[in-house]
C-alpha positions in Angstrom: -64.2 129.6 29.2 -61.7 131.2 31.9 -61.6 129.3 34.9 -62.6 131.4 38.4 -60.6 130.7 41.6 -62.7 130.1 44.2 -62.0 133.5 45.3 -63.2 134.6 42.1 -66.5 132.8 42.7 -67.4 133.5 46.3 -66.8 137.2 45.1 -69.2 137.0 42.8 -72.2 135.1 45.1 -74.9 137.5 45.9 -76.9 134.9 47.1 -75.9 132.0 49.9 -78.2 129.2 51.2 -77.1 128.7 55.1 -77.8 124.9 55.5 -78.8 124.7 59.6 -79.8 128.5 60.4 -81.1 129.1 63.4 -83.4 131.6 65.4 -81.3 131.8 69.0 -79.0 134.3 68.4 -76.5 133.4 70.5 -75.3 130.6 68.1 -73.3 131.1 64.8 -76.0 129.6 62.5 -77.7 132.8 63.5 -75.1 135.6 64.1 -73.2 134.2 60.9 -76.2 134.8 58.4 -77.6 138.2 60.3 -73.7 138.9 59.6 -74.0 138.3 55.8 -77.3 139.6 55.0 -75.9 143.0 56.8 -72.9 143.2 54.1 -75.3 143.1 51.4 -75.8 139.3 50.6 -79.4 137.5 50.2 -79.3 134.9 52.8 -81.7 132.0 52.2 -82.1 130.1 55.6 -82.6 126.3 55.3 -83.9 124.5 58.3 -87.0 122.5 57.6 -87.8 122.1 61.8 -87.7 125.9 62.0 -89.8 126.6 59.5 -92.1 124.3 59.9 -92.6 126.0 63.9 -93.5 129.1 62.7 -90.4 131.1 63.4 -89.0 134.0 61.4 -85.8 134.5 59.2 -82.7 136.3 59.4 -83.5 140.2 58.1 -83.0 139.3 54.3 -84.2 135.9 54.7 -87.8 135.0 53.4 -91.0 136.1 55.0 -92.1 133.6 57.5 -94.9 131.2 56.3 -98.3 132.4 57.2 
């Protein structure tokens, strides 16, 4: 099996977990994954304290919980 460089594999991610995201938009854990999810990648937010108050997601993120 070839090995990819990690070029080669970040290239080929359509998909990123973002490990801290954050609603304020002023910070990077926000603009960064709004950032991503605008060039075309899925952006799965992970922050248990922001889910768990009821905010929203990033644009590709998932729907917030009901």
């Amino acid at each position: 099996m070839p090995t990819m460089t990690p070029e080669q594999a970040l290239r080929s991610c359509t998909t990123i977990a973002v490990l801290g995201a954050h609603h304020e938009p002023r910070r990077a854990a926000f603009y960064v994954p709004d950032y991503l999810a605008g060039q075309g990648y899925r952006v799965l937010p992970v922050n248990p304290a922001w889910w768990a108050s009821g905010s929203g997601a990033s644009r590709s993120g998932p729907p917030s919980p009901s």
